[in-house]
Every structure is written in C-alpha cells, then in structure tokens.
C-alpha positions as CSV (number, residue, x, y, z in Angstrom):
1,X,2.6,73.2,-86.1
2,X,1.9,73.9,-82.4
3,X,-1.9,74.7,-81.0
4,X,-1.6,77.3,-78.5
5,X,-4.5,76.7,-75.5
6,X,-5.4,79.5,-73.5
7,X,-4.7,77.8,-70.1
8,X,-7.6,80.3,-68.2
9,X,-10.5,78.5,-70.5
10,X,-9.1,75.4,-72.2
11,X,-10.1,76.8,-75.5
12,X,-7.7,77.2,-78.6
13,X,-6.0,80.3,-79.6
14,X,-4.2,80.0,-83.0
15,X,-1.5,77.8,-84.1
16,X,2.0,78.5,-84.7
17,X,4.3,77.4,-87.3
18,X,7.6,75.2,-85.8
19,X,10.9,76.5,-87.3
20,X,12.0,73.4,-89.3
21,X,15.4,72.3,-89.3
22,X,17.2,74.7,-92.1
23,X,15.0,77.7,-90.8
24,X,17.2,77.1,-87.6
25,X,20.4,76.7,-89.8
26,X,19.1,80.3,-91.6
27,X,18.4,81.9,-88.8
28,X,21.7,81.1,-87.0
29,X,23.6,82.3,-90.4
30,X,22.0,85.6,-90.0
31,X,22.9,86.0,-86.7
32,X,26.6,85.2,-87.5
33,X,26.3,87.8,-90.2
34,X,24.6,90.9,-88.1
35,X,27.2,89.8,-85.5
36,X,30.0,90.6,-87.4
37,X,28.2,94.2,-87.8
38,X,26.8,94.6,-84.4
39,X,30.6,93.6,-82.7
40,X,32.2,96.7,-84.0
41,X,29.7,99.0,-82.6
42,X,30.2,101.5,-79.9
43,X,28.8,101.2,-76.4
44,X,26.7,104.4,-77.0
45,X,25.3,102.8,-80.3
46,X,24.1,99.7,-78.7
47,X,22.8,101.0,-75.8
48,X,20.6,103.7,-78.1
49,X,19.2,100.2,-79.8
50,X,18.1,99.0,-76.3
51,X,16.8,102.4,-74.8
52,X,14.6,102.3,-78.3
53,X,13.8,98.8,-77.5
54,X,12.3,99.9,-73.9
55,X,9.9,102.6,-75.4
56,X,9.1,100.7,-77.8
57,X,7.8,97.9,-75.4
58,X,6.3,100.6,-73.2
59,X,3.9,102.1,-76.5
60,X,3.0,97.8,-76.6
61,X,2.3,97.6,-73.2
62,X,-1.7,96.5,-74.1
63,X,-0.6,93.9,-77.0
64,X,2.0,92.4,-74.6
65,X,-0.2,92.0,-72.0
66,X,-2.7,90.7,-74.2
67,X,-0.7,88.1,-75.8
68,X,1.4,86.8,-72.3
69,X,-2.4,86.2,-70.5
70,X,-3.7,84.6,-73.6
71,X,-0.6,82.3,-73.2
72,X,0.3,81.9,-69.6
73,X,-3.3,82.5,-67.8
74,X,-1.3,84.8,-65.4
75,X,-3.4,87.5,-64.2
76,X,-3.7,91.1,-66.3
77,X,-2.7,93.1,-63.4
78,X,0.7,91.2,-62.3
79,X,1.9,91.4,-65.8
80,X,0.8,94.9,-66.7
81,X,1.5,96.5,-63.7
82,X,4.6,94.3,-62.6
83,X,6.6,92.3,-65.1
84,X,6.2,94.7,-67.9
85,X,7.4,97.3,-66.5
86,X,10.1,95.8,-64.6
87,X,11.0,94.2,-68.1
88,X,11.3,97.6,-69.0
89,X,13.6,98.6,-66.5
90,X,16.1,96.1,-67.4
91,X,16.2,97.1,-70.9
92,X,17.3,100.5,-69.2
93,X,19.6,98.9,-67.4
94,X,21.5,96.9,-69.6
95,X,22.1,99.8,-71.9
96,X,23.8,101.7,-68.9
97,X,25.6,98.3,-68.4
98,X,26.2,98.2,-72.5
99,X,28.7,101.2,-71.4
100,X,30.3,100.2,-68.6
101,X,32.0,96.9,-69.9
102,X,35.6,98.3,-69.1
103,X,38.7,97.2,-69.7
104,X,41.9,97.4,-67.1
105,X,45.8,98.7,-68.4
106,X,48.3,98.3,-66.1
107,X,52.1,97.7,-66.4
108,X,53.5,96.0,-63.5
109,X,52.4,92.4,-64.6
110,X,55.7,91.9,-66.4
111,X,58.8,94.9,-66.8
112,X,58.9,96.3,-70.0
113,X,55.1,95.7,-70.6
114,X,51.4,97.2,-70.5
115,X,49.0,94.9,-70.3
116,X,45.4,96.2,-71.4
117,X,42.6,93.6,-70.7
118,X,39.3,94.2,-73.4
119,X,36.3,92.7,-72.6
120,X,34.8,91.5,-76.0
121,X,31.5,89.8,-77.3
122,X,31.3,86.0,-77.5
123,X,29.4,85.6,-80.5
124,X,26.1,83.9,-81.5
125,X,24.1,82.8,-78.4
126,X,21.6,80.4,-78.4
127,X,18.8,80.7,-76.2
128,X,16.2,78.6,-74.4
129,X,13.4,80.5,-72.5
130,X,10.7,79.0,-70.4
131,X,6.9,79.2,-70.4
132,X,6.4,80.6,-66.8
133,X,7.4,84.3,-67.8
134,X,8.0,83.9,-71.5
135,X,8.7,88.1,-71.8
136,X,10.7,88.4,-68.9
137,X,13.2,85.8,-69.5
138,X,13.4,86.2,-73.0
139,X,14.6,90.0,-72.0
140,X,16.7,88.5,-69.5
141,X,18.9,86.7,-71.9
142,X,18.6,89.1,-75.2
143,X,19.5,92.0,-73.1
144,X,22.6,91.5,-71.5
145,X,24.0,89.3,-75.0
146,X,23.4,92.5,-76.7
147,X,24.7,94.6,-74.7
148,X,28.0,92.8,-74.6
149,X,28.0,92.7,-78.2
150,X,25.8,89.5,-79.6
151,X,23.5,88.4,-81.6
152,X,20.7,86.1,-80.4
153,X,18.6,83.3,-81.7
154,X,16.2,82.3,-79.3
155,X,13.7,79.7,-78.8
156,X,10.6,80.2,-76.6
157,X,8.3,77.3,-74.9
158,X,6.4,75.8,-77.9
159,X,3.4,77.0,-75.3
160,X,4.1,80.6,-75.0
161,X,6.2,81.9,-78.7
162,X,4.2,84.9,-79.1
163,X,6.0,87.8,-76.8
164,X,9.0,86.4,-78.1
165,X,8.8,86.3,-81.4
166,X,7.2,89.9,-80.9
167,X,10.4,91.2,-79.1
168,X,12.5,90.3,-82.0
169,X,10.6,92.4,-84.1
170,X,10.8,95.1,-81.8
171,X,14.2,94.9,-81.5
172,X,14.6,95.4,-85.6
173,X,12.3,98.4,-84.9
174,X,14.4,99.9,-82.6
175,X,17.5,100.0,-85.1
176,X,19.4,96.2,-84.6
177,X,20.5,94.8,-87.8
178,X,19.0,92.7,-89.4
179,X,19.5,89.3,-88.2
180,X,20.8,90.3,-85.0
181,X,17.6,89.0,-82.6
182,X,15.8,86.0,-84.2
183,X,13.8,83.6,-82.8
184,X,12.5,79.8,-83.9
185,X,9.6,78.2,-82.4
186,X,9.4,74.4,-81.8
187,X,9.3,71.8,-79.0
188,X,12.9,70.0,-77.9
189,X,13.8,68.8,-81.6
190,X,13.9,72.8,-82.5
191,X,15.8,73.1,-79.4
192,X,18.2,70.5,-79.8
193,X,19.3,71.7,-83.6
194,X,19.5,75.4,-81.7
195,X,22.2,74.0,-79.3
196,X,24.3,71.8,-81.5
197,X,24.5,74.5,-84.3
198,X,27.9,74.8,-85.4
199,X,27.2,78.6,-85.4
200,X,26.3,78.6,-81.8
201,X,28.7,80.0,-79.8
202,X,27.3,79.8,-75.9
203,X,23.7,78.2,-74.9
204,X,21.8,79.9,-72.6
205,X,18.7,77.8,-70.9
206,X,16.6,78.4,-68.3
207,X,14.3,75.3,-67.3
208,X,14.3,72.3,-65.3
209,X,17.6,70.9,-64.2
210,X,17.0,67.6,-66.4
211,X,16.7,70.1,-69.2
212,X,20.5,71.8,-68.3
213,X,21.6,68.5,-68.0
214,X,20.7,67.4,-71.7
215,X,21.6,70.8,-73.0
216,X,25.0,70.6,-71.5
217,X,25.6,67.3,-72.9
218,X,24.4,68.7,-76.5
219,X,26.8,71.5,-76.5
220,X,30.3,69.1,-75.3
221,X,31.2,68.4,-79.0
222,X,31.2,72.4,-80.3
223,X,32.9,73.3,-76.6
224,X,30.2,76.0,-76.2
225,X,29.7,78.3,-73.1
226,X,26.6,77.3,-70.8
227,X,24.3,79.2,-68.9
228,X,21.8,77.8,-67.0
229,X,19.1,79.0,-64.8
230,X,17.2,75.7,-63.5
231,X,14.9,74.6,-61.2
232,X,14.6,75.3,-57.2
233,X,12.6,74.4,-53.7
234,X,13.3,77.6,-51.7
235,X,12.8,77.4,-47.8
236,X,11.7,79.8,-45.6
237,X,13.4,79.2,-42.6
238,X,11.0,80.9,-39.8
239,X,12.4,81.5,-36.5
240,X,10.6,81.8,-33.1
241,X,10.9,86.1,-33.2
242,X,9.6,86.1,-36.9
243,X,6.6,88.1,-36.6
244,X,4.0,85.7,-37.8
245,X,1.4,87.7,-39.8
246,X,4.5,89.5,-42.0
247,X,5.8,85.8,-42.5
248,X,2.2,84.2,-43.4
249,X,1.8,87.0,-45.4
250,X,5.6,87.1,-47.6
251,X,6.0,83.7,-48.0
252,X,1.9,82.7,-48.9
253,X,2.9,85.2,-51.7
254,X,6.2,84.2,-52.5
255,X,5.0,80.5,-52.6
256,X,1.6,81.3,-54.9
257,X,3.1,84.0,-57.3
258,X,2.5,83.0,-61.1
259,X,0.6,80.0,-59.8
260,X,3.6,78.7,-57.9
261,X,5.1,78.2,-61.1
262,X,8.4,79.8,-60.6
263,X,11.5,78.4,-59.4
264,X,12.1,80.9,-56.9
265,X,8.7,80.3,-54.9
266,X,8.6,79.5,-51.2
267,X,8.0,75.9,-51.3
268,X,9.0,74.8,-48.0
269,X,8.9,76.6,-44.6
270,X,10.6,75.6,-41.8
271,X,9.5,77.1,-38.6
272,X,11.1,77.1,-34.8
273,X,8.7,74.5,-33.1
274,X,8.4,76.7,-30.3
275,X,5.6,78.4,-32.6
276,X,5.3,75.9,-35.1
277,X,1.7,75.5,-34.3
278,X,0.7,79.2,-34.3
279,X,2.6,79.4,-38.0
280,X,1.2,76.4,-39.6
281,X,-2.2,78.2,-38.6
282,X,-1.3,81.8,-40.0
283,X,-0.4,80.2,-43.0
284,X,-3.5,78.6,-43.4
285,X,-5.5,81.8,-43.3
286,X,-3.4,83.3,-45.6
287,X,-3.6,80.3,-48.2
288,X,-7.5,81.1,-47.8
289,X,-7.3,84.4,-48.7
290,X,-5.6,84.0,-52.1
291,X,-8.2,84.3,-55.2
292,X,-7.7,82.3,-57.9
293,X,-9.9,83.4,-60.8
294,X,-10.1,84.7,-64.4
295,X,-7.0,86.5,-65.2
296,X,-9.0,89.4,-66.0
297,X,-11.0,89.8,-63.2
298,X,-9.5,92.7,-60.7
299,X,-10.3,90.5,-57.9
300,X,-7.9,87.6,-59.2
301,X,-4.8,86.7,-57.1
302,X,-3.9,83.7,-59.6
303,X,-4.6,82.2,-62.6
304,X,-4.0,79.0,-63.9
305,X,-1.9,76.3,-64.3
306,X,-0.4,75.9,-67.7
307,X,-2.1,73.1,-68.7
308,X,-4.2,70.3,-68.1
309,X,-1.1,68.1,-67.9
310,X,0.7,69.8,-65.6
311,X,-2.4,70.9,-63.3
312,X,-2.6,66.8,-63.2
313,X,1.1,66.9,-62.2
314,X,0.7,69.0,-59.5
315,X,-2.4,67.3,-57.7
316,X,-0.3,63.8,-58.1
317,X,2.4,65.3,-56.2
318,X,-0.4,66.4,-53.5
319,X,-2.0,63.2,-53.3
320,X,1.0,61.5,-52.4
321,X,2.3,63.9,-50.2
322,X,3.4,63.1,-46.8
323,X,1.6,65.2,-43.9
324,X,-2.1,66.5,-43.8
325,X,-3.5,68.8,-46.2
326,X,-4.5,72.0,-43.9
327,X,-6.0,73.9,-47.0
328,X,-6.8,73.4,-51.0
329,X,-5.7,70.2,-52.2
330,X,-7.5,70.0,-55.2
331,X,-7.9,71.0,-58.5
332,X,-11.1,73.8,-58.9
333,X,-13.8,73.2,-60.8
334,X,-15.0,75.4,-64.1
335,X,-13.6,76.0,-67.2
336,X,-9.4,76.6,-67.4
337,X,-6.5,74.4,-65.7
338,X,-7.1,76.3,-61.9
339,X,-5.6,74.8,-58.8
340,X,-6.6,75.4,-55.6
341,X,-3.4,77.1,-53.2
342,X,-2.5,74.4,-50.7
343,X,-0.7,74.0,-47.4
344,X,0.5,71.1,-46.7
345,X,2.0,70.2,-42.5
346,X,3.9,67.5,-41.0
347,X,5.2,66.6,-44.0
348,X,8.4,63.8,-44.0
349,X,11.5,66.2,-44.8
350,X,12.5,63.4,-46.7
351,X,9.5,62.8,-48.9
352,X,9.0,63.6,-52.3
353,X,6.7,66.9,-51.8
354,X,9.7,68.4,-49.7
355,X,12.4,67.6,-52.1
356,X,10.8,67.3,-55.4
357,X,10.1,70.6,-57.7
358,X,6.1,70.6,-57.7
359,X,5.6,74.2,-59.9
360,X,2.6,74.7,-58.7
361,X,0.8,76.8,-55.7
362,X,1.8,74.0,-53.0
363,X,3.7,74.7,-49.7
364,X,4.7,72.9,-47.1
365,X,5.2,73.7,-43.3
366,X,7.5,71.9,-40.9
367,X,9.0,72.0,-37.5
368,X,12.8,72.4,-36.6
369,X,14.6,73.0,-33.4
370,X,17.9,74.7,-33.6
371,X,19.5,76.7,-35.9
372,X,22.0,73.5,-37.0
373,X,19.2,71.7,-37.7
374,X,17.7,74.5,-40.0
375,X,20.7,74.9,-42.1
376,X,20.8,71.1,-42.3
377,X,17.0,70.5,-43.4
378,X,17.2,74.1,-46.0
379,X,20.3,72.0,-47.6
380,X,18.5,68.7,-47.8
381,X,17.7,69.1,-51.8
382,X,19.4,69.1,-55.0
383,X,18.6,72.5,-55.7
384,X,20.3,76.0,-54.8
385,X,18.6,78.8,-56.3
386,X,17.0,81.0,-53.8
387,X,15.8,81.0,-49.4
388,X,14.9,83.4,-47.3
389,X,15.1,83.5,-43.2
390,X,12.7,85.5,-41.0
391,X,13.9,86.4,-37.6
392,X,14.1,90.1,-36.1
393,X,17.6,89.0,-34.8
394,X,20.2,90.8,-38.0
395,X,23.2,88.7,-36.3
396,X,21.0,85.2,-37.1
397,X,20.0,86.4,-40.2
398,X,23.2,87.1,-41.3
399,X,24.8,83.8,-39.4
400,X,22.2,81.4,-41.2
401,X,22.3,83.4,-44.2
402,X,25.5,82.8,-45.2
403,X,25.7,78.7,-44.3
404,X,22.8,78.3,-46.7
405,X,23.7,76.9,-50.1
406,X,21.7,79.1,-52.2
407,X,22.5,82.2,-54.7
408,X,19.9,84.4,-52.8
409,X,18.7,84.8,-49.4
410,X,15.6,87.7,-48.3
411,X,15.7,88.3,-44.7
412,X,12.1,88.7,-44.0
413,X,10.8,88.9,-47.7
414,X,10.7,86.1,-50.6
415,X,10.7,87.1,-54.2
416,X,12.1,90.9,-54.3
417,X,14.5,91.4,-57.1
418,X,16.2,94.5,-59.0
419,X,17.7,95.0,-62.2
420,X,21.1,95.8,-60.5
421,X,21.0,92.1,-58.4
422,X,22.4,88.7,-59.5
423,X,20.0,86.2,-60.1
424,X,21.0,82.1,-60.7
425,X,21.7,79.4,-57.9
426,X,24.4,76.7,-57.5
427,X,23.8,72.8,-57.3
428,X,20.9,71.5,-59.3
429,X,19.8,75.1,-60.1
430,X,22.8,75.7,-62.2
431,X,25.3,78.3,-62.8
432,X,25.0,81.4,-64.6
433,X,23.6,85.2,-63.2
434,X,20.4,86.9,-65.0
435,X,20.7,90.5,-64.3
436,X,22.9,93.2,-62.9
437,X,26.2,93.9,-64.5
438,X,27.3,90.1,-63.8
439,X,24.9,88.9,-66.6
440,X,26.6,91.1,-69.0
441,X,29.9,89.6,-67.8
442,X,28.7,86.6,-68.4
443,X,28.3,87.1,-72.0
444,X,31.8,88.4,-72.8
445,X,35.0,87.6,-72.7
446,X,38.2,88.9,-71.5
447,X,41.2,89.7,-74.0
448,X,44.4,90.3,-73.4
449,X,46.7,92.6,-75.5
450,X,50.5,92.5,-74.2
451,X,52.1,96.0,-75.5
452,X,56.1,95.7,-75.4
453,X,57.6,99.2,-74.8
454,X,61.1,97.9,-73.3
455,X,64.4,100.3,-74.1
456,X,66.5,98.4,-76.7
457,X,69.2,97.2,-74.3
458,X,66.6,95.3,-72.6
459,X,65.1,93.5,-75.9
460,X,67.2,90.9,-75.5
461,X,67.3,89.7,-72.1
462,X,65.4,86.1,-73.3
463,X,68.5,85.4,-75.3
464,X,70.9,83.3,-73.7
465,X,74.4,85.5,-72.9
C-alpha cells in the first residue's frame, strides 16, 4: 500500500493499493491477448479509439486537474490551462500519425523482385512514467504505442498513480479492448517485474539516468527494445547582443517551470562576460518576481516540491554549491514542501551544482568569453537533452546550435514544444523521441516482404549452369 501526500500541505490523501507480483503477470497476459486483437485493426479504427480518448479527457478536464494538483502540488492554472490541453493535442495527433505509418514498394532493389516494406506493431510495451507530469508522460508513451498498434501496461510513480490509472479507464471508454491499456502501481519492485516480464516486448522509461541504466540492464536477458527519456542540465548560452530582459525573463521561466522539476529546465546560464554583470542582475529580479504559493491561488507561479525528501535534496545541493547565492536559497516556511527560486553566480563550472541534476527551482549564472569556450562549458556534463542560445545574430545561433550535444536547442526561448517535434536527448539523457511522428516510429517495426515476379527463363539463374 502506498500513502499518497499532497505535497502543497503535507497532509495525506488516500492510499493506493501496489499491484502484487501476479497482478503484474495478469495484467501483462491481457495485454498480449487485446494485442493480438488490436494489431489487426485498421489505421482509421485506431485512430477513432484515440480521437474518443481526447474528448473524453476534455469532458474530465476538472477531475484531472483535480487529481494531478492533489498529487504533484503544481499549480491549477499550468495544468488546466497548459498541460491538459496540450495532452489533448497529442492525442489528436497521434491518431493523424495512427494513419500515416506507410509502407514503401519498390522494385529496383534486386531484378525480378518488388520489395514492399510494412511497418508493423512491436507488441506489449512496458512503461515507466515519472512523477513530475504523471498525465503528460503517461500520454506520451500510451499514445504513440497505440497508434502503432500496441498494447500498454504502464507503471506510474508510486507518488502520482491516480491520472494514470484514470487514463486507462478512459481509454476502455473510448472503445480499446479490453486489456489493451493497463496500468500497475508500485515502487521499483513493481517496476522491475514490469521490465523483466517475459511478455514485455520493449521498455519504455522516462526518469533519472541511474534509473535507464538499471532498466536497461533488466531487459538484456528477454533482448527487449529500450526507450528512455532521462535526466538533463540544460544551458542557456547568453551572448553579449541577447536582449537581456527577454533572456531574464525565458530562461527564469524555463529554469522554475513545475518547480524546476523537469529535465528540460534552464539550469545553467552562461553569459558573454562582456555583460555578465548586467545579466546576473536581470536574473535576479526576475527570480524575485516568481510566486511560489498554494496551487490554487491565481497569484501562484509555483507550487511545491514533491516531497519533504526531495525539498531536503534540493537545499543540500544549494548549501554546498559553489558561488554566492544572489536570491532564495532556502526552503519557505508554512505548511507544504515550498522552495524558494534561487540564483546562484560564480559558480565553479566544475562543481557539483553545475554538473549535477538538482530538480528543483535552482539556476546558476556564469561567465564565458568566446564562442569555443561556450560550446566547451554547454558540453561539460553527462547529460544531452535540451539548450537553448540567445543572440540576435541567426548565423551564431545556428553555428553554436549545431556544435552543441543536445537533442534540442531554442534560439531565444527555453521550453517551447509541439506535438509535431521530437523530444529525447543523447548521452546521459538517453535515446528514444516522445512526440511527432518519430515516437510512433519508434514503436514499430519495419517488415520486409520480397514478392518474386521473374519470367520463367529467369527462375533459375541461382542454379549453377
């Protein structure tokens, strides 16, 4: 049984049941069973299932909402008005994508021979979602799988089950078989019998890269597929024509969105010492004028942290940090895990608070000179997921763009995403796209049928003469 806290007051909300060991075993059987079903549909037939599936989550738009603040402590405006909908929109979208999974014929690759490449499903996927946007990711993985074709057992954080283990209903609302969308709930035991599941056909995890590391070793034996979304430390690289305020203003956000707990966040800025000191201050008055408060208060900015444990986390990483603390620094009094939004300057680019993932609303600001020197210190970290460069100049934004080892770079913007854009990193961040026709992909595979149509004299010509 896990005790759900309600990270915005520290108070309890209800327990949930933990899938035991055969109700993981079950629930992958079923899957295996609706897949069978669900594979031979048309692209039109599964694409109606997820169109459904969007209504459907648009007429729950006030339960969701309710149940992912309880959970999360994000506030009731960024979910309602943001996530929810945009979760919406990729339900849309993968149906479109559901019918456009094309194959190629051709018959040039060998005379006497058509070729006709079919994408087709994979089979059961096992999925891992995170509890830093429980309903988003768990959409991010269920839709595409489906779309392609296959069924889904997922697992939410033990901390956030709820929107999860509503979707899945939803999804048997909208017309999916029965069986074909389950989910287990459970801490890393639940997880680990998810991934080694002889029934498990590909893993896909999104979490910290020590997390990708044990799931990959779990699925070696049953050769599964892995996807994995993992951890980052994003720079902003800021150069010396950046307009400042814009900058302040883009990456503050990007940096304290969801609390900071996101792997995308602006965690480190870089800025052209030529105007590193006029930076480090319009950062600091734009720190100030985030809100932390009650989620649903109008006037809050940010919630929470997710816990008491992790809110300690974060403020150990702070205290030990390298630099000065311009602003925050310390955990807010009151009820709830809050955490004041910090800025952190002068910081050793080799310390831990530069190169270490802190998940919470913590950035730090230091100088460069050069554009060498910039690419080298945006480089400097295990991680690969996402940047972003501010400069008026398109040529350098491109130029330092494309040297930086990331899977997305903003030019002046951090966080911006679509339902028709790649999202997943390289390095420590893993490998893997969410979204956009490529996460679809990602979930197939490609068949190929070999048709002979040769004339009959030319039947033969393997035959020695």
């Amino acid at each position: 049984m896990t005790t759900l806290i309600n990270p915005a007051d520290g108070q309890t909300i209800e327990d949930v049941r933990d899938t035991p060991p055969d109700g993981v075993t079950r629930a992958v059987h079923a899957a295996r069973e609706a897949f069978e079903q669900w594979r031979e549909t048309t692209p039109g037939e599964r694409a109606l299932v997820l169109l459904r599936l969007a209504d459907l989550v648009e007429r729950d738009a006030g339960e969701l909402t309710r149940l992912e603040v309880e959970e999360t402590g994000k506030p009731a405006s960024v979910f309602r008005d943001g996530e929810l909908p945009f979760a919406v929109d990729n339900l849309r979208f993968f149906a479109g994508a559901a019918r456009s999974l094309d194959g190629t014929g051709a018959g040039v690759f060998s005379a006497g021979y058509t070729s006709v490449l079919i994408k087709r499903p994979i089979g059961v996927v096992g999925a891992i979602a995170p509890w830093n946007f429980p309903f988003i990711m768990a959409v991010w993985k269920i839709g595409p799988a489906v779309a392609a074709g296959n069924a889904v057992v997922i697992k939410p954080a033990p901390r956030t089950p709820r929107t999860t283990l509503r979707l899945a209903e939803l999804f048997a609302e909208a017309g999916a078989p029965e069986g074909l969308v389950r989910a287990v709930t459970g801490g890393a035991d639940v997880g680990r019998a998810l991934v080694t599941d002889p029934g498990v056909d590909m893993v896909s995890v999104t979490g910290s890269t020590a997390t990708g590391r044990e799931v990959m070793r779990g699925a070696v034996d049953g050769l599964k597929r892995v996807h994995l979304e993992l951890g980052g430390k994003a720079p902003a690289l800021v150069f010396g024509d950046a307009p400042l305020e814009d900058m302040a203003a883009g990456v503050v956000m990007g940096a304290t969105y969801n609390t900071g707990q996101d792997c995308t966040a602006a965690t480190r800025v870089y800025v052209e010492r030529s105007r590193y000191t006029e930076a480090v201050e319009a950062l600091r008055e734009a720190v100030a004028r985030v809100r932390p408060g009650d989620p649903w208060a109008a006037d809050a900015d940010i919630g929470p942290l997710i816990s008491a444990e992790h809110r300690e986390r974060v403020h150990g990483f702070v205290t030990r940090a390298s630099g000065r603390v311009v602003h925050g620094g310390a955990p807010i009094d009151g009820p709830g895990f809050h955490y004041a939004p910090t800025l952190i300057a002068d910081a050793d680019p080799a310390s831990e608070i530069v190169r270490s993932e802190v998940f919470g609303p913590v950035l730090v600001a230091m100088p460069f000179d050069g554009e060498d020197e910039a690419v080298r210190l945006a480089n400097a970290t295990p991680y690969g997921l996402a940047s972003s460069v501010w400069s008026m100049d398109v040529a350098r934004a491109l130029r330092v763009s494309h040297r930086l080892d990331v899977g997305v770079t903003w030019v002046n913007d951090h966080l911006p995403i679509a339902s028709e854009a790649p999202h997943g990193g390289v390095k420590g961040s893993g490998f893997g796209k969410d979204m956009s026709q490529e996460a679809v992909l990602e979930y197939s595979v490609t068949r190929h049928l070999m048709i002979k149509h040769a004339a009959p004299e030319a039947r033969d010509s393997f035959r020695p003469a």
